[in-house]
C-alpha positions as CSV (number, residue, x, y, z in Angstrom):
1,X,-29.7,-31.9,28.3
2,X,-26.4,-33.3,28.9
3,X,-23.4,-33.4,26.9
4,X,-21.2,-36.4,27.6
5,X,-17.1,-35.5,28.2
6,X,-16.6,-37.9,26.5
7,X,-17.8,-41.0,23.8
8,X,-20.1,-40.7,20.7
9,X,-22.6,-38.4,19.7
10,X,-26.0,-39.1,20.3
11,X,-28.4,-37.6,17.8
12,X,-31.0,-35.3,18.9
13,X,-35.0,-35.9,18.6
14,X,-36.2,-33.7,15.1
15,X,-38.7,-31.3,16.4
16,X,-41.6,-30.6,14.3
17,X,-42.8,-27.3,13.5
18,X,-45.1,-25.7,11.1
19,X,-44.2,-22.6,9.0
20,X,-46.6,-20.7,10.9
21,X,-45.0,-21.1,13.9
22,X,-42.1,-19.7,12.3
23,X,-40.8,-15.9,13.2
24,X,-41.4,-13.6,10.4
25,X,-37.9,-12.7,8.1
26,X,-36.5,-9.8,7.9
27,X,-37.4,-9.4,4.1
28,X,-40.9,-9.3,5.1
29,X,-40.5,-6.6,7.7
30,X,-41.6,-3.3,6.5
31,X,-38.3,-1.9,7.8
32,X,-36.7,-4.4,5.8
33,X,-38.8,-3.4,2.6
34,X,-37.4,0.4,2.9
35,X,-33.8,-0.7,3.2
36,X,-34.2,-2.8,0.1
37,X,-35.3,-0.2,-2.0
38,X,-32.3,1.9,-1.2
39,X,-29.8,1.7,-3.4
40,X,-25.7,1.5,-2.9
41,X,-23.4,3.5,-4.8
42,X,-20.2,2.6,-5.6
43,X,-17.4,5.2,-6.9
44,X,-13.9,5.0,-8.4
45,X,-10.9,7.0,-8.1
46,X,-9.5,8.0,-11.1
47,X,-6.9,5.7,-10.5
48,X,-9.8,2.9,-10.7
49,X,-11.4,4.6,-13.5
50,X,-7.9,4.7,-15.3
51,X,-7.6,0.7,-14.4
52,X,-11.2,0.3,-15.8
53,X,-10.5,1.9,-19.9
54,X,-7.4,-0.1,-19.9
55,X,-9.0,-3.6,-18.7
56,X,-11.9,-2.6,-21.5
57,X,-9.4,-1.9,-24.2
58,X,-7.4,-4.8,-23.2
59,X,-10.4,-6.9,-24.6
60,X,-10.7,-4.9,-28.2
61,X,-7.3,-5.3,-29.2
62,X,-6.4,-7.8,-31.3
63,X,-4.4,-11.1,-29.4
64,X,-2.4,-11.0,-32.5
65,X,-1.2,-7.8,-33.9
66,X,-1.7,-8.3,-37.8
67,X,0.6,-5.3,-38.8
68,X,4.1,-5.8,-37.0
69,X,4.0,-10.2,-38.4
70,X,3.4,-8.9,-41.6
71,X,6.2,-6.2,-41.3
72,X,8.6,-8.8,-39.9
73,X,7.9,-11.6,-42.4
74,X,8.7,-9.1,-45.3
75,X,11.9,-7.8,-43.3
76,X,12.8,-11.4,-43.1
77,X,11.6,-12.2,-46.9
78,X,14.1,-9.7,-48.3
79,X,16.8,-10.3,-46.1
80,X,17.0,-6.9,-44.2
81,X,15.8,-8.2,-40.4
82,X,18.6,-7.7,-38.0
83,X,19.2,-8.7,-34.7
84,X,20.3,-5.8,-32.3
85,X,22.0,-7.5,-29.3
86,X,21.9,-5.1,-27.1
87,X,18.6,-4.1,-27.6
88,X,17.5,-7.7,-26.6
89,X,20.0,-8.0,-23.5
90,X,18.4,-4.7,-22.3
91,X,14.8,-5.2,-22.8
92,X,15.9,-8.7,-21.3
93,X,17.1,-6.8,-17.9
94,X,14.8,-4.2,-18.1
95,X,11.8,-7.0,-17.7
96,X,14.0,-8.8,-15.0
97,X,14.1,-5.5,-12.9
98,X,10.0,-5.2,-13.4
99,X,9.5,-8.6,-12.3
100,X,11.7,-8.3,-9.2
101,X,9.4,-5.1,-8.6
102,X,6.4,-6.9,-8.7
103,X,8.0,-10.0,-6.3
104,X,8.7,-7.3,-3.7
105,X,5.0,-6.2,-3.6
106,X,3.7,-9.9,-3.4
107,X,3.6,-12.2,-0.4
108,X,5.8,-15.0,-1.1
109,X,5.3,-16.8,2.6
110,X,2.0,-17.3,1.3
111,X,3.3,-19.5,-1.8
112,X,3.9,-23.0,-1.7
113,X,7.8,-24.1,-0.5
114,X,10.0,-26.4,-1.3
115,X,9.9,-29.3,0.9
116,X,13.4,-30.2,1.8
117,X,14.2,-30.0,-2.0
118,X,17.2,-27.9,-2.6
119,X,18.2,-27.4,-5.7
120,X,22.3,-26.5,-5.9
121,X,25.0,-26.1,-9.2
122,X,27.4,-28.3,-9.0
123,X,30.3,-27.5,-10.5
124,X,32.4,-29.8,-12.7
């Protein structure tokens, strides 16, 4: 057979053959048959066990926690919610410093870019 440097491809005659004629597969190998009926094990660290309980428990709890809307619609019923600035500004930096943590640990040259689009403040 030749293969042409260049130009189309030529299609190949089909060549007919018969199951028979086929080699045996592995699956039907008694070799095979003893490695299938081993079986793998897989174990966790407790770390990954740790992971596990928490993913589980993630799916029983509520996606709406009942208790703390009914204790806030009563606080702001009677009049006796209060906003706590700082509280907010600090659980609003303390969130900024986790994400920042989890942006160091993730590959960003693998996310998409900006193509030529810069985006600048202007000020007036």
């Amino acid at each position: 057979m030749q293969i042409p440097e260049k130009g189309p491809l030529q299609s190949l005659p089909v060549q007919n053959r018969s199951a028979e004629a086929l080699p045996p597969l592995a699956a039907e190998s008694s070799d095979a048959q003893s490695k299938i009926t081993d079986k793998d094990t897989v174990s966790l660290t407790e770390r990954g066990r740790a992971f596990k309980a928490a993913a589980e428990l993630v799916h029983v709890l509520p996606e709406i926690r009942e208790d703390r809307v009914m204790r806030l619609k009563r606080k702001l019923e009677e009049g006796t919610y209060r906003v706590i600035g700082h509280r907010i500004a600090g659980n609003m930096i303390n969130e900024t410093l986790e994400n920042n943590q989890v942006l160091e640990h993730i590959d960003t040259k693998a996310l998409p870019q900006d193509k030529g689009q810069h985006h600048e403040c202007e000020d007036n």
